[in-house]
N, C-alpha and C positions, 0 to 999 in steps of 0.2 A: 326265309332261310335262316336257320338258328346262327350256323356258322359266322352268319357277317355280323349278326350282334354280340358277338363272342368278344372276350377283353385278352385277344392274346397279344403278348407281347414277347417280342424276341429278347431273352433278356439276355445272353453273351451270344453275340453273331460275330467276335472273332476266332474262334475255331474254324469256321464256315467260310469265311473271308478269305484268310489263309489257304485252307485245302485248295478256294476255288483257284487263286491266283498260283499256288504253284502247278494245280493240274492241268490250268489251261496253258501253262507255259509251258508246260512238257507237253501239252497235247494241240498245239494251237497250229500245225500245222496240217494236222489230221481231223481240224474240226473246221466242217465247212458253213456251220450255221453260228458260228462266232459273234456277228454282227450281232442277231438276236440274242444270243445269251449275256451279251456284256450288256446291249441294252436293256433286260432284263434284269439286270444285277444291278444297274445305277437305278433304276426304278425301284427294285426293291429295297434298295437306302438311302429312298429319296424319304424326309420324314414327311413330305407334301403329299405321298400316295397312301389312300386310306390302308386304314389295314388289314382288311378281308383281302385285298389286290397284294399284299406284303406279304399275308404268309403265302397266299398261292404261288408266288416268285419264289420265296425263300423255300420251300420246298421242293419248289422244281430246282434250283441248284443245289439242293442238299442231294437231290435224285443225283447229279451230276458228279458231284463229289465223291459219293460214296463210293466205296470197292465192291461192293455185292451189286452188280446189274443182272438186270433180265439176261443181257446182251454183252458179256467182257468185252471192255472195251480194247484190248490188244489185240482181238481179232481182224484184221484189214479188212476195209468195205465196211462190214457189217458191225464194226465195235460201236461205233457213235450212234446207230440208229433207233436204239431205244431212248437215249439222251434226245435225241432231236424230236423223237416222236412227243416226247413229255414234252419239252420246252416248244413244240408247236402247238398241242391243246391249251399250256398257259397263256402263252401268248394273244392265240385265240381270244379266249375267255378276258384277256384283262388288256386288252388293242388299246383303246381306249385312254389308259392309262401311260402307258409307254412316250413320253413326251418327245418334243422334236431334241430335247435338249438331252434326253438321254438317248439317243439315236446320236448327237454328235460328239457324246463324252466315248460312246461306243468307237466311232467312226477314228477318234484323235487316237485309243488306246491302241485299235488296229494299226493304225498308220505308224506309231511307236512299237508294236512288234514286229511289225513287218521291217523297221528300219533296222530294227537288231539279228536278222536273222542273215 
């Protein structure tokens, strides 16, 4: 596969950083696959995860972030489920990667939103 011997590097991921953390603040109640995306998002800035696994995270939150979805996400029910469909095929694709420790940096962020709400 060309892609994974590819030399990409994210070279400003705070833009992306930002959008994510203020979207999912406004939206963290109407996102039900949260756990995964935050674990996804510590994965993807862990510098320990190759980086064919980086940009495929980093783009699937860039999918996230963005304002042009398949699926607007203001829509009820249905706004999140093009987001969760993508961040399930990454997921898939890059399991493996996803460590316990970003599973619990996920599980601590939650348990700090949910304290705030």
């Amino acid at each position: 596969m060309a892609f994974a011997r590819s030399t990409f590097r994210p070279r400003d991921t705070s833009a992306l950083r930002r959008r994510f953390w203020h979207k999912l603040g406004g939206a963290f109640a109407r996102v039900p696959f949260a756990d995964d995306l935050l674990a996804a998002y510590y994965c993807a800035f862990d510098r320990a995860t190759p980086v064919s696994v980086r940009a495929t995270l980093i783009g699937t939150l860039a999918y996230f972030v963005l304002p042009a979805d398949a699926v607007p996400d203001i829509l009820p029910v249905l706004g999140f489920t093009d987001d969760a469909a993508v961040l399930a095929g990454a997921v898939r694709m890059v399991a493996s990667h996803i460590r316990i420790e970003h599973r619990e940096a996920a599980a601590e962020k939650l348990e700090e939103y949910s304290a705030r709400r």
